[in-house]
N, C-alpha and C positions, 0 to 999 in steps of 0.2 A: 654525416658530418666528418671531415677528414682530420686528423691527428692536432692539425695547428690549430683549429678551431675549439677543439675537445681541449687543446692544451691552454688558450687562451681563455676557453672559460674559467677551468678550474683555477686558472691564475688569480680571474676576480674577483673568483667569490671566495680564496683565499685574503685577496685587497680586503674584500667586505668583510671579513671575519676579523680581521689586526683592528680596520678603522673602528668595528664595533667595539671591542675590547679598547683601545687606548680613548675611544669616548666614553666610554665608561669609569675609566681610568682618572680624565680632569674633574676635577675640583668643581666644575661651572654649578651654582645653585643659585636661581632668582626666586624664589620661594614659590613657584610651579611644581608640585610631585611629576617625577619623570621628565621632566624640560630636557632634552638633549639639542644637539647641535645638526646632526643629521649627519654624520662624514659617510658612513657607509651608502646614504643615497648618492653619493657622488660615483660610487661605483657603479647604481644603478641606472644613475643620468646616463654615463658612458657607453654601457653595455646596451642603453636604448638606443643610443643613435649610433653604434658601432657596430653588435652585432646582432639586433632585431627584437623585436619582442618577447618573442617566444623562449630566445636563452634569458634576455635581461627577465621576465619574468620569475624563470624559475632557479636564476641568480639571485632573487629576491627573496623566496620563500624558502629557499636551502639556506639562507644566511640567516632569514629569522628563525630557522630551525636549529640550525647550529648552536648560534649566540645563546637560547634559550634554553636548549639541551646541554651547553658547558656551562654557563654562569647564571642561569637564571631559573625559572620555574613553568607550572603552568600558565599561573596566571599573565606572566609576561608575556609570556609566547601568546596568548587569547588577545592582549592587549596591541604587541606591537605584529601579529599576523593582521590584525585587521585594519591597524594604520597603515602598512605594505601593502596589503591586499586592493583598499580605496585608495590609496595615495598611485599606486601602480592604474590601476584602470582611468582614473584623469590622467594622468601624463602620456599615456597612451593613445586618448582619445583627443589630449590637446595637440600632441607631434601628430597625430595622423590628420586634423584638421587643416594643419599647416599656416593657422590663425596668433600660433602663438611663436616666440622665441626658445633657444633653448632656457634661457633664464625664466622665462614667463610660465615654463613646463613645469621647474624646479621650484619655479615660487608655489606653482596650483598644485604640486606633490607635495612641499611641507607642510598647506597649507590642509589638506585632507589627508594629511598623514595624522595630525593631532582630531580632527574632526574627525575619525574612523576610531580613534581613540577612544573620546571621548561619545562617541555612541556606543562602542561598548560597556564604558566605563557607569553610563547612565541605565546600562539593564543589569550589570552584574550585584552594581550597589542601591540598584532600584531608586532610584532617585531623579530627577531632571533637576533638579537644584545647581548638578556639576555642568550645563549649561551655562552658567554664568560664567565657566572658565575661557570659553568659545572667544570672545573678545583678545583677549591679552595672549590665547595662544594662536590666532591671527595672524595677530603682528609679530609674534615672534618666530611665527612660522615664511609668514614670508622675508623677515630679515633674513632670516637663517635658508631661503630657498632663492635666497639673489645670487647671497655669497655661493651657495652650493652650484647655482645656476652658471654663475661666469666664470669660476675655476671647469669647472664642467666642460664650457663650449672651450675654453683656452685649451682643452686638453684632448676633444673629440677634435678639433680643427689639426691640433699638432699630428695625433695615428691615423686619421682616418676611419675607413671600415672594414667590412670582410674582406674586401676583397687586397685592400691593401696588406692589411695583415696576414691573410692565408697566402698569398701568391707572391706579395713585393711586390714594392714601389719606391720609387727614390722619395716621395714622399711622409712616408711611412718610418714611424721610429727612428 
């Protein structure tokens, strides 16, 4: 990995770490424990179709390591690694099918980002009862994985990818 590469990652999952924190930061409560908006996966949309899997991945798990290790605990970090972790291998498996959109990738990440969640959620508190939340974080997952989705493609369409970024292009930035 050559220098701009190495410099553009750490860039994003710097990105990933502010947008985690200033979502943390708003006010947003619809009486769901833990409902967030997602911003930080916009970094991660990015970083999948910009510079491959394998950095966007572990763009994923150094920011839910971060976030967890500066502002939160264990339990977080168990909760939201295993949303990252599910929500990152569908998105994965939807871009490389080539069946889906960028939006459609972003909706099927928010949307097993909470369902990764919430199967933890159902061995730690031993209960399937927190199944019933499956429904309503759904829908707010794929609201919240449209918006993520088409700020996402507006933004991967404006830089490009590797190769733009590491070498230049007049398209590029």
């Amino acid at each position: 990995m050559n220098t701009k590469k190495i410099s553009y990652l750490g860039l994003l999952i710097a990105l990933a770490f502010v947008l985690s924190y200033v979502e943390a930061l708003l006010p947003i409560s619809i009486g769901i424990p833990g409902m967030k908006i997602g911003l930080a996966n916009l970094v991660v949309m990015v970083a999948l179709y910009t510079i491959g899997s394998k950095n966007a991945f572990m763009l994923s798990v150094v920011r839910v390591l971060l976030v967890s290790l500066t502002f939160g605990n264990f339990a977080m970090m168990l909760y939201s690694m295993a949303g990252a972790l599910l929500s990152f291998v569908v998105m994965f498996v939807a871009k490389r099918s080539k069946k889906f959109s960028i939006t459609g990738v972003s909706v099927l990440g928010g949307v097993f980002h909470n369902v990764g969640q919430i199967i933890v959620a159902i061995f730690v508190l031993e209960t399937s009862k927190l199944v019933y939340y499956l429904p309503v974080l759904i829908i707010v997952g794929t609201i919240t994985g449209m918006v993520i989705g088409l700020v996402a493609g507006m933004i991967i369409k404006r830089i490009g990818g590797w190769k733009d970024i590491c070498y230049g292009s007049k398209s590029s930035m």
